[in-house]
C-alpha positions as CSV (number, residue, x, y, z in Angstrom):
1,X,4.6,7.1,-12.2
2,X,4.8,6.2,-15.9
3,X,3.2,9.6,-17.7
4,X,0.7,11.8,-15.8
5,X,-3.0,11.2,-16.9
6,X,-5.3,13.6,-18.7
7,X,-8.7,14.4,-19.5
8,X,-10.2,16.4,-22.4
9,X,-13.5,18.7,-21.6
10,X,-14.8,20.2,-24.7
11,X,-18.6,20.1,-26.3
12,X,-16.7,20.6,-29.7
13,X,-15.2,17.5,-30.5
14,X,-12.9,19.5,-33.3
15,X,-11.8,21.2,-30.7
16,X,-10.6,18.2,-28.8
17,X,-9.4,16.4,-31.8
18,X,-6.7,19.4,-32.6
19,X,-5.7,19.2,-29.5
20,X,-5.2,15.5,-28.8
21,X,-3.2,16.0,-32.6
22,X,-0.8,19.4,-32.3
23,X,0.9,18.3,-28.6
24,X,3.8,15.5,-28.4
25,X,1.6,14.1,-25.2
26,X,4.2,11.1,-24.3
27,X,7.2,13.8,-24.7
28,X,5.2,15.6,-22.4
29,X,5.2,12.8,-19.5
30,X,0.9,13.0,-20.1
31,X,-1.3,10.3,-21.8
32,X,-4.6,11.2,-22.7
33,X,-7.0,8.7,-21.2
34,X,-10.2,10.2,-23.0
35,X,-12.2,13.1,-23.3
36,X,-16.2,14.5,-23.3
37,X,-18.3,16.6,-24.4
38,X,-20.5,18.0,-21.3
39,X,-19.8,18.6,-17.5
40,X,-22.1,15.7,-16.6
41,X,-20.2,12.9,-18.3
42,X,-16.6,14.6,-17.2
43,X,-17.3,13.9,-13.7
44,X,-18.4,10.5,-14.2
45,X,-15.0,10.1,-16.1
46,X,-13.2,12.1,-13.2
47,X,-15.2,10.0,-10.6
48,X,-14.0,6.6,-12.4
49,X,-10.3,7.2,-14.0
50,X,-9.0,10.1,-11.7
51,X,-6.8,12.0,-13.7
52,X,-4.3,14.1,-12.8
53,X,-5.1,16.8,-15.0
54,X,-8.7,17.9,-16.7
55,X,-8.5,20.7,-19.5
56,X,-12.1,22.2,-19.5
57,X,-13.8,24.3,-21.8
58,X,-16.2,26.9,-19.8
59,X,-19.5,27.0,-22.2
60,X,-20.8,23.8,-22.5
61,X,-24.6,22.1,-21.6
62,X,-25.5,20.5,-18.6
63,X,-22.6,21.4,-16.8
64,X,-20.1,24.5,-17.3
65,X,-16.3,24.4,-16.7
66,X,-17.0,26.4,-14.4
67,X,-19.0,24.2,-11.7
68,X,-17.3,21.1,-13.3
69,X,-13.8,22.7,-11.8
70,X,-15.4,23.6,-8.7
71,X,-16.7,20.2,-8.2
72,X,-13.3,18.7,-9.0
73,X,-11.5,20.9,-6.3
74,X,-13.9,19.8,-4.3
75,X,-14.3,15.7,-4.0
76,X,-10.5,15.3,-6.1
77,X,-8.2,18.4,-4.6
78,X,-4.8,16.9,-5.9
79,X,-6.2,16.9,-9.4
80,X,-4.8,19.9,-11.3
81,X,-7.4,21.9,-13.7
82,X,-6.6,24.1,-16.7
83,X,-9.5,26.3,-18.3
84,X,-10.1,27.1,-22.1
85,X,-11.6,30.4,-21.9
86,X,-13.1,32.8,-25.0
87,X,-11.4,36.8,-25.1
88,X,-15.4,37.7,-23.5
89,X,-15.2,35.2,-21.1
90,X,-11.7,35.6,-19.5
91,X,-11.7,38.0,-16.9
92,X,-14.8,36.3,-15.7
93,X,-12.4,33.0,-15.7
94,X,-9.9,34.8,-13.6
95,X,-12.1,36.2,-11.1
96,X,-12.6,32.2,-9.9
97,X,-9.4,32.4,-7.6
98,X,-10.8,30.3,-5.2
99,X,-10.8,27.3,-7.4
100,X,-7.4,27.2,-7.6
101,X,-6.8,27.1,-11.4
102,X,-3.6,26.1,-12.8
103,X,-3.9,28.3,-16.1
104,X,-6.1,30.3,-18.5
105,X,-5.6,29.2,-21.7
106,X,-7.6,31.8,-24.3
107,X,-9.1,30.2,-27.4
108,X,-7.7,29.6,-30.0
109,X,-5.5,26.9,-28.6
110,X,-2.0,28.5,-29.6
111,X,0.2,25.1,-29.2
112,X,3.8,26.1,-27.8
113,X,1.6,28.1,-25.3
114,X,-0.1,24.5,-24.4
115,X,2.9,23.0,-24.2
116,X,5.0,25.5,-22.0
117,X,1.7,25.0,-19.3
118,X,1.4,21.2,-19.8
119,X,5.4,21.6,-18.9
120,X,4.8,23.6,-15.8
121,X,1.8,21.7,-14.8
122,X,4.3,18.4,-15.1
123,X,7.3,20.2,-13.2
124,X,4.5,20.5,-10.4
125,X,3.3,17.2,-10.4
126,X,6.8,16.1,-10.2
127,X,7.7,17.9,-7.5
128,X,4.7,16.7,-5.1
129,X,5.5,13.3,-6.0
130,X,8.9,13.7,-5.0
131,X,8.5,15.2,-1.2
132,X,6.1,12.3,-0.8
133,X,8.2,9.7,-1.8
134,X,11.5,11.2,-1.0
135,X,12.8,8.5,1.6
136,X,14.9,11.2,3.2
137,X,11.2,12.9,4.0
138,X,9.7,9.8,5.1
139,X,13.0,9.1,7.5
140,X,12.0,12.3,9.0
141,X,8.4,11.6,9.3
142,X,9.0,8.5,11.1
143,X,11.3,10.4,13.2
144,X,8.7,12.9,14.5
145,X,6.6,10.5,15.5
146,X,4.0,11.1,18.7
147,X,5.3,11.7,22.1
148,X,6.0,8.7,23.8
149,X,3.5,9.5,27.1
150,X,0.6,10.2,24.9
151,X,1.1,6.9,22.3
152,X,1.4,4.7,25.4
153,X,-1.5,6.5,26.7
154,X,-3.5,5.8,23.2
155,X,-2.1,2.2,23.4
156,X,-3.9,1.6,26.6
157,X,-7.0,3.1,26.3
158,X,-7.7,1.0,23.2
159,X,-6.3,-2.0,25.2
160,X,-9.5,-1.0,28.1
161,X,-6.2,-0.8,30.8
162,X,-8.1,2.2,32.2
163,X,-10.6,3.3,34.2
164,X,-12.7,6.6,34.4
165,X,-10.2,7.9,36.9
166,X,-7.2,7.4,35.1
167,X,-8.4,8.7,31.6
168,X,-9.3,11.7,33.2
169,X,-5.9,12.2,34.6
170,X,-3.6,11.5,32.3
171,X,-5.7,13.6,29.2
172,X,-5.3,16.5,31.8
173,X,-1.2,15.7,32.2
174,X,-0.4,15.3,29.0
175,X,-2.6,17.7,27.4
176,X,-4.8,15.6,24.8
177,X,-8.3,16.3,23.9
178,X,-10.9,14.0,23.1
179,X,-14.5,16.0,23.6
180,X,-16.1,13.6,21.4
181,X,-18.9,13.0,21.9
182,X,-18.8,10.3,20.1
183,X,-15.5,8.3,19.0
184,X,-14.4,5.6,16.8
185,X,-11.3,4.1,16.2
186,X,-9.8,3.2,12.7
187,X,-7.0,0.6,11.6
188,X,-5.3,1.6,9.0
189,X,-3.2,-1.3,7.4
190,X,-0.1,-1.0,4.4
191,X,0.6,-3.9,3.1
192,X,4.0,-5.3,3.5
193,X,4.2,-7.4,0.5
194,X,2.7,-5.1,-2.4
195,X,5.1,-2.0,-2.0
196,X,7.1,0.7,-4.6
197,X,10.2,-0.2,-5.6
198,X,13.1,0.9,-3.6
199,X,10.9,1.7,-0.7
200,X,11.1,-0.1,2.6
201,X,7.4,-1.2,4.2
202,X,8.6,0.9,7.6
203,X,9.3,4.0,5.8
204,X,6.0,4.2,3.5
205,X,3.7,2.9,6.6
206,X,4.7,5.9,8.2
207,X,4.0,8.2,4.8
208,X,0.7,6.4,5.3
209,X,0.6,7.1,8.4
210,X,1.0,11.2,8.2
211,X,-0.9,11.5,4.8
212,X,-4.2,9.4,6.6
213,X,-3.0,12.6,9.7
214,X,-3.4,15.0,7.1
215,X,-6.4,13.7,5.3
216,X,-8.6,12.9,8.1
217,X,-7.3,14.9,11.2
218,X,-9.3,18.0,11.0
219,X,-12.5,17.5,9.7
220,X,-12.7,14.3,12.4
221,X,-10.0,15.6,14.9
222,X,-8.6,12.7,14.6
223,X,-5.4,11.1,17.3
224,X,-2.9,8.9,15.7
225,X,-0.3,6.5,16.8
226,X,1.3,3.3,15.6
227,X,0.2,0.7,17.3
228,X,1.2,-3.7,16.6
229,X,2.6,-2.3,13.0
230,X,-0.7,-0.5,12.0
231,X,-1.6,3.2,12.7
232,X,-4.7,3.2,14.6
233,X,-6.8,6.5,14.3
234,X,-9.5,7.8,17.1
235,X,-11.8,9.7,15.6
236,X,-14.1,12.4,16.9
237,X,-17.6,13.0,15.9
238,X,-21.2,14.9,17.0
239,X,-23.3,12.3,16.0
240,X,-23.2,8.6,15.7
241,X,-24.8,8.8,12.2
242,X,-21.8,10.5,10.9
243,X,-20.3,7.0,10.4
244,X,-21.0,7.3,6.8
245,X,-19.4,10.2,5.9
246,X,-16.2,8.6,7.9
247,X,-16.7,5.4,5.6
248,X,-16.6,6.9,2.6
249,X,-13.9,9.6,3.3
250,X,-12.1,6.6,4.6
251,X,-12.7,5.0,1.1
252,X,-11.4,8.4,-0.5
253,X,-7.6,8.3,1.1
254,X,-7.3,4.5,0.0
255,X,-7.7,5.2,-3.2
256,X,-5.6,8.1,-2.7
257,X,-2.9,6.1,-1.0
258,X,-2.4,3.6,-3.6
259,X,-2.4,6.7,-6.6
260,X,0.5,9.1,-4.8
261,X,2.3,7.2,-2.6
262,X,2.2,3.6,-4.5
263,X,0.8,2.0,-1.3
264,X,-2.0,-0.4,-1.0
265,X,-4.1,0.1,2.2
266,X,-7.0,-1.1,4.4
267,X,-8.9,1.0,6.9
268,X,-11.0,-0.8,9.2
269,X,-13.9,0.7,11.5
270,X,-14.9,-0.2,14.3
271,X,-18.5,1.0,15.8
272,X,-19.1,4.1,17.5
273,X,-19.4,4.8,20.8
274,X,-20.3,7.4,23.2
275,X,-17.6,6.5,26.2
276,X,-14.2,6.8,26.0
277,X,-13.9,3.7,28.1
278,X,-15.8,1.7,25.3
279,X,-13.3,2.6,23.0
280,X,-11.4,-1.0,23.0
281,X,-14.7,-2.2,22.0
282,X,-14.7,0.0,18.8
283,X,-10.7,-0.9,18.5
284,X,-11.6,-4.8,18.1
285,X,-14.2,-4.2,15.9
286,X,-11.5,-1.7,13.6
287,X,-8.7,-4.5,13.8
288,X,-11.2,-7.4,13.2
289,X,-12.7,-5.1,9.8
290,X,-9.0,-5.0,8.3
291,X,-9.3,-8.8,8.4
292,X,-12.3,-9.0,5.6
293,X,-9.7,-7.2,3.2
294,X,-9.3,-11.6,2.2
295,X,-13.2,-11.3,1.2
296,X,-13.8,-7.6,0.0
297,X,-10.6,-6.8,-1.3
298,X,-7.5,-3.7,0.1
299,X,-7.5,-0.5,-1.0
300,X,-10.9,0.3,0.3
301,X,-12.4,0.9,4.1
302,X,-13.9,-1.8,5.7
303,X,-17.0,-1.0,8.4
304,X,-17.5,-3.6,10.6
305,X,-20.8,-2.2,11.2
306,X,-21.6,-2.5,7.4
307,X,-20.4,-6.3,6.7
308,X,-21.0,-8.0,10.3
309,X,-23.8,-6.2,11.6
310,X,-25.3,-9.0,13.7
311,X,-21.9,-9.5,15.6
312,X,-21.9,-7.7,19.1
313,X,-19.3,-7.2,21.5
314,X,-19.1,-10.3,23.0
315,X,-18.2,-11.8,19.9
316,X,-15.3,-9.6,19.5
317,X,-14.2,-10.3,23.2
318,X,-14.8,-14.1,22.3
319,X,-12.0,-14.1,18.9
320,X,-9.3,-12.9,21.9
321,X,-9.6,-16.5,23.5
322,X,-8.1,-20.1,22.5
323,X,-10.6,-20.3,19.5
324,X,-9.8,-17.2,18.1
325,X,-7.6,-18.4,15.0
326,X,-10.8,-21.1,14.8
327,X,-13.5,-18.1,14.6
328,X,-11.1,-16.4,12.2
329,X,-10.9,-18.9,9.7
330,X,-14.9,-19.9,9.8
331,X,-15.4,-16.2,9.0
332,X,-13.0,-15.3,6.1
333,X,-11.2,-18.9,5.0
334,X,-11.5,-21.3,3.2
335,X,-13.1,-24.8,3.7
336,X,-9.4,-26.0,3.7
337,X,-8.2,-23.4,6.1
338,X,-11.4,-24.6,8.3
339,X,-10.7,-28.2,8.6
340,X,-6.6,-27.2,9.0
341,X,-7.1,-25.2,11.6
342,X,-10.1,-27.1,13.5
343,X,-7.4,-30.2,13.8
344,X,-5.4,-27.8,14.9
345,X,-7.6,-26.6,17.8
346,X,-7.9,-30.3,18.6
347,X,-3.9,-31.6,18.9
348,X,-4.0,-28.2,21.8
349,X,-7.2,-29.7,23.5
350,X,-6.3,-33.3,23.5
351,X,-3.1,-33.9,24.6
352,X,-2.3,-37.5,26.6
353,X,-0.2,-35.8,29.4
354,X,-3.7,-33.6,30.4
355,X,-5.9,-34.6,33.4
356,X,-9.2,-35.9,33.1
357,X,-10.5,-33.2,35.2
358,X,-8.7,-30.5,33.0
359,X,-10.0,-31.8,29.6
360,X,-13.7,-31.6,31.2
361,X,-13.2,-28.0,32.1
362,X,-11.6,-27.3,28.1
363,X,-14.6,-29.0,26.4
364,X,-17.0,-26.7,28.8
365,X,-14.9,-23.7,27.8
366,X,-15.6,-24.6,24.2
367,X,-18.8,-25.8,24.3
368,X,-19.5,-22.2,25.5
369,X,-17.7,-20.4,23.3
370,X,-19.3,-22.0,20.2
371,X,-22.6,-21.4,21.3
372,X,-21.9,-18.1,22.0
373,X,-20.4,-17.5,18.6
374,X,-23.3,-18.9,17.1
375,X,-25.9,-17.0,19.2
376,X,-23.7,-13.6,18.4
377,X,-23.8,-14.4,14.7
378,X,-27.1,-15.2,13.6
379,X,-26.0,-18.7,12.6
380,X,-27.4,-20.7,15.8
381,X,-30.0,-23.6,13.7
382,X,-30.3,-26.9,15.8
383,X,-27.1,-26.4,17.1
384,X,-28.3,-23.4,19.6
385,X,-31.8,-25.3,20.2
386,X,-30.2,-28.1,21.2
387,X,-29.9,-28.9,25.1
388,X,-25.9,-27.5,26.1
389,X,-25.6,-29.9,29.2
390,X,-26.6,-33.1,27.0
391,X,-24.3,-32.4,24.3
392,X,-21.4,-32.0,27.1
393,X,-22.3,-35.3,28.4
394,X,-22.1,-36.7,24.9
395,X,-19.2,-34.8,24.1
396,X,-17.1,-36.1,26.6
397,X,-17.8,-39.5,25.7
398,X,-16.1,-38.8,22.3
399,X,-12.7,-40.0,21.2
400,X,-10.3,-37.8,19.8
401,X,-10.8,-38.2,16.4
402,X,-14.8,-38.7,16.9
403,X,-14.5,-35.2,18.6
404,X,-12.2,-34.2,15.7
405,X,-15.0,-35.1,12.9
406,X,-17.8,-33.3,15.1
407,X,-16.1,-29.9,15.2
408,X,-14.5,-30.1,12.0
409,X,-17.9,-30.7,10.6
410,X,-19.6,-27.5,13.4
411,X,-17.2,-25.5,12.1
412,X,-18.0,-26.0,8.4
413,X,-21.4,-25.6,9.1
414,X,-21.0,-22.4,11.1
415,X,-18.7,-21.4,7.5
416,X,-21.5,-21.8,5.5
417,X,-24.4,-20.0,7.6
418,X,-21.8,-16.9,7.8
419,X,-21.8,-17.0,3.8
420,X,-25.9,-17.2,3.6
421,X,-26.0,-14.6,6.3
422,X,-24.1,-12.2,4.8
423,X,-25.7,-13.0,1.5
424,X,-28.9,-12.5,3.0
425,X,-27.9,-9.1,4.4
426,X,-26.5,-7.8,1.3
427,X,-29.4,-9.0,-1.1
428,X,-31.9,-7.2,1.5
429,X,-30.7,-3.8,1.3
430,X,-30.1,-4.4,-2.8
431,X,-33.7,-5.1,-2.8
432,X,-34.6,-1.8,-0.6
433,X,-33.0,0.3,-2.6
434,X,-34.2,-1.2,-6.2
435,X,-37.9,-0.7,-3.9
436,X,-36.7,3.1,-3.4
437,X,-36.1,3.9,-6.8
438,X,-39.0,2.4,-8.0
439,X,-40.9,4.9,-5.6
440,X,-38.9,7.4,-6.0
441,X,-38.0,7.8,-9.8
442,X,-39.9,11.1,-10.1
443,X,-37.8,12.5,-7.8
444,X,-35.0,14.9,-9.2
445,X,-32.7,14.6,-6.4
446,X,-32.4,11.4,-6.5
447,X,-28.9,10.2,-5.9
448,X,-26.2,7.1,-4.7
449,X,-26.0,10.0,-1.5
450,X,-29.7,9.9,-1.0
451,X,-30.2,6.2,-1.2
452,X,-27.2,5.3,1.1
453,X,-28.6,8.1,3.6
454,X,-31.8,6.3,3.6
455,X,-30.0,2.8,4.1
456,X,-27.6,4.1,6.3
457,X,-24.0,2.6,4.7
458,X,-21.1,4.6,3.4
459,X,-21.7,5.3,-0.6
460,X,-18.3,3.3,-1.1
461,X,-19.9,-0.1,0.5
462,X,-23.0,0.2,-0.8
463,X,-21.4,0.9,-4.3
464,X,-19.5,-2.6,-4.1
465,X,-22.6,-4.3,-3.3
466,X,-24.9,-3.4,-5.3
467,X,-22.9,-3.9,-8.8
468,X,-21.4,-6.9,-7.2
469,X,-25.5,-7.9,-6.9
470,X,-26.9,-6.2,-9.9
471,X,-24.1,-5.9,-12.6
472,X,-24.3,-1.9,-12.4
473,X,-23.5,1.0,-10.8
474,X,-26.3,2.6,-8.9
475,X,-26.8,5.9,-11.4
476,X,-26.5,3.3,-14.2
477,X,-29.4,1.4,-12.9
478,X,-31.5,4.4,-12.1
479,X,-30.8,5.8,-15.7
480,X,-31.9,2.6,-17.2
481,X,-34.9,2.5,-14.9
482,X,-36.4,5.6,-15.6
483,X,-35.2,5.0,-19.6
484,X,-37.2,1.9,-19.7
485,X,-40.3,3.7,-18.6
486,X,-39.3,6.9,-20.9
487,X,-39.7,4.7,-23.8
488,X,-43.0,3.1,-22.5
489,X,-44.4,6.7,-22.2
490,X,-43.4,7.5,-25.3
491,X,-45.2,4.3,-26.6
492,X,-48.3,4.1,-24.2
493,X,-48.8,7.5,-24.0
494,X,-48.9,11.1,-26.2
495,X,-47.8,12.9,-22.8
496,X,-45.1,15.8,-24.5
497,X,-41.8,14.7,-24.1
498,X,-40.7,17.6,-21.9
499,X,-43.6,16.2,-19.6
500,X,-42.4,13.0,-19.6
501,X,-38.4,14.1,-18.5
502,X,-40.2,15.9,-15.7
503,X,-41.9,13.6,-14.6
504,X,-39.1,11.4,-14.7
505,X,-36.9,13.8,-12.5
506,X,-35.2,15.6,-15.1
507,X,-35.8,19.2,-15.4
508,X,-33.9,19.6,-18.2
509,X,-35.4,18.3,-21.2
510,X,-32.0,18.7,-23.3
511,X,-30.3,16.5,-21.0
512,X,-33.0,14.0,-20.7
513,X,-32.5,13.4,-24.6
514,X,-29.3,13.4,-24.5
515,X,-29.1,10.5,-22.0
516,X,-32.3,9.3,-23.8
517,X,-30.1,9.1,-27.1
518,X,-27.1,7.5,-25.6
519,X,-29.5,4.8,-24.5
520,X,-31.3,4.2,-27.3
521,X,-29.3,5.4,-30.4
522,X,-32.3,7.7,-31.4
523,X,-33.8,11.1,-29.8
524,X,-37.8,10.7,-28.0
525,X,-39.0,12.0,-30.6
526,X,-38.0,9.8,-33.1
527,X,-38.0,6.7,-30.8
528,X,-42.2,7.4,-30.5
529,X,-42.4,7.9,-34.6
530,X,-40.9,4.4,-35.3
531,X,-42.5,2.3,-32.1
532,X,-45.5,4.5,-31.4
533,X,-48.9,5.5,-33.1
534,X,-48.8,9.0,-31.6
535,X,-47.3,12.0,-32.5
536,X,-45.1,14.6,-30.5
């Protein structure tokens, strides 16, 4: 890493400024990337830039160092936190053990003090960097991989090569649990072609590998094993709905992936299910979710549940067949890549040195296929109404380039009802949750958690969607939601303003004019003197 990030918590911004002015930051190893002046606005800054280090006054409005620093520890462990503290409030400070502080600093800031911590606090930082990246670690890492019995035991029974009998068996001789009960499995894919320099893709996919262990192992009791150069993860849950949480804490060690260990990854997640003999199921749908990395980007989870909701099983067992590189490219490539690989398809079906009887049985097989794939996708039109046995008999009457232009042209049209459907499912549950805050405004626990509970999707793919939809972030929409009608109250209405924030969902009327003021430059009060005829 360059220099080591940092961000400045102080509700005195003098306090902040001598700061930023009496340390040598960049001959520290630190830049600072900003700072604030409440709790509130630090974790939005925490949430967004993920610094390494925060230095946090304790007394401030809206949110205390305190809480803030409990939060942090809390949703961003690795980041290290160092508290400003006054003489009457430090041995209040340093009963917080639990959090895990780095230092106490009493004010007044005393500057070589500052710097000997910021040195410390470096030295640290340093060091975990180092036994993650050392490649003499990750040698050893790879080396302790899983047994061999239990991976080839994982390996099949994502593969469906057993039956009831034999998982029952061979969990009992080599002493694995899976009590579920529910499961799902997870891909998790490191790029081979975006790595850090001077480290082999072999030795960081197994980093990978034991950090995703580490990260998601307990919480989800989690078995993993590299499987087809991936590390595919079966995960352990009590209910099926706790496939959000997974999502999102999914979306968590991505991020945290690419920040420590330089390494840009993809988990994919299949659906969930209740039978360990179902689990291949869930396995197709993981690997097939790492493929829409081409369409929503790496470094995030992918839930095929989430993004291809209308696709069942069947459609996952149909991509295993002839037309699987065919199905693949209608549902993440290009138009190009579409044509390419239909004309492709073709040179395999119609060959001169095939019987006639033979090429009647392939155009059946296809014939089938793409109806099922259409059927299983949403995406059917005239092409599903349409009589299957007519279409056969027309189909066989076709020469090769006539039945060249006629899938090429299916298989563009399939393309383009994936994009609407997908489109369509996205806008819908945009448009639900615009109708939720809009009945839900007054409520003050209103939150991106509540909204993605009520949708049911992960707060990471919900979070993509809707700024990808709506141009902002879901807090910034509800803030200038219930903004807008703030300054219509104050306008329409002589309602005190403290009413208004409360009715509004905030119970602090400070902090409602404080986010009233960022909005509009001017506090409620003085908004209502210069638009309104009423008085406050």
């Amino acid at each position: 890493m360059d220099r080591y990030t940092v961000l400045l918590v102080d509700d005195e911004e003098e306090v902040i400024q001598v700061i930023m002015k009496k340390i040598n930051w960049e001959g520290l190893g630190f830049s600072v990337i900003g700072y604030a002046n409440n709790g509130v606005k630090a974790l939005e800054m925490v949430e967004e830039f993920q610094p390494d280090v925060v230095m946090t006054d304790i007394k401030m409005p809206y949110m205390d160092g305190m809480e803030l620093s409990g939060r942090i520890k809390t949703e961003f462990p690795a980041t290290k936190i160092l508290l400003f503290t006054g003489y009457d409030e430090f041995e209040y400070a340093k009963e917080a053990v639990h959090l895990e502080v780095e230092e106490y600093i009493l004010k007044p800031v005393n500057s070589i003090e500052l710097t000997n911590v910021l040195t410390q606090v470096k030295i640290k930082l340093d060091q975990e960097i180092s036994e993650k990246r050392n490649v003499a670690i990750l040698e050893k890492h790879y080396q302790e991989s899983l047994p061999l019995l239990q991976a080839d035991f994982y390996s099949a029974l994502i593969e469906g090569q057993l039956d009831r009998e034999e998982i029952r068996e061979e969990l009992s001789d080599y002493q694995i649990s899976l009590e579920g009960p529910c499961y799902c499995c997870l891909v998790v894919h490191t790029s081979a072609t975006q790595l850090p320099e001077n480290i082999q893709h072999r030795l960081l996919a197994t980093s990978v590998q034991k950090q995703a262990q580490e990260k998601l192992g307990d919480r989800w009791r989690s078995k993993g094993f590299s499987y087809l150069g991936n590390t595919v993860m079966i995960c352990q849950m009590e209910h099926e709905n706790q496939i959000s949480e997974l999502t999102d804490e999914c979306h968590r060690f991505c991020r945290y992936a690419h920040r420590i260990l330089g390494a840009v990854v993809t988990v994919g997640i299949g659906q969930v299910c209740r039978d360990l003999e179902e689990l291949d199921q869930s396995y197709r749908g993981a690997r097939e979710a790492v493929s829409y990395r081409v369409l929503y980007g790496a470094s995030r989870a992918v839930n095929i549940m989430e993004i291809a909701p209308q696709e069942t099983v069947q459609g996952a067992r149909d991509s295993e067949g002839e037309l699987a590189k065919l199905f693949k490219r209608i549902r993440l490539g290009t138009e190009e890549e579409v044509v390419r690989e239909a004309e492709k398809y073709l040179d395999r079906l119609c060959f001169p040195e095939k019987s006639l009887q033979q090429h009647h049985i392939d155009v059946m097989e296809m014939l089938g296929a793409l109806y099922r794939f259409a059927g299983n996708n949403d995406i059917a039109g005239e092409f599903y109404s349409r009589d299957m046995r007519e279409l056969y008999v027309r189909l066989l009457d076709m020469d090769p380039e006539e039945l060249r232009r006629w899938l090429t042209n299916l298989s563009l049209f399939f393309r383009e009802g994936l994009i609407s459907a997908r489109s369509r499912s996205t806008q819908s549950f945009v448009a639900k949750a615009e109708e939720y805050v809009r009945n839900h405004y007054m409520d003050e626990g209103l939150s991106l958690d509540s909204v993605c509970q009520v949708l049911g999707v992960s707060n990471s793919y919900f979070s993509t969607v809707f700024k990808k939809e709506t141009g902002k972030s879901f807090t910034g929409y509800l803030t200038d939601y219930r903004m807008d009608l703030a300054a219509r109250l104050l306008i329409e209405t002589s309602e005190k303003s403290y009413m208004i924030a409360k009715n509004l969902g905030y119970s602090d009327p400070n902090y409602f004019s404080y986010v009233f003021k960022r909005r509009f430059g001017v506090s409620p009060s003085k908004y209502r003197t210069e638009h309104g005829t009423g008085e406050e």
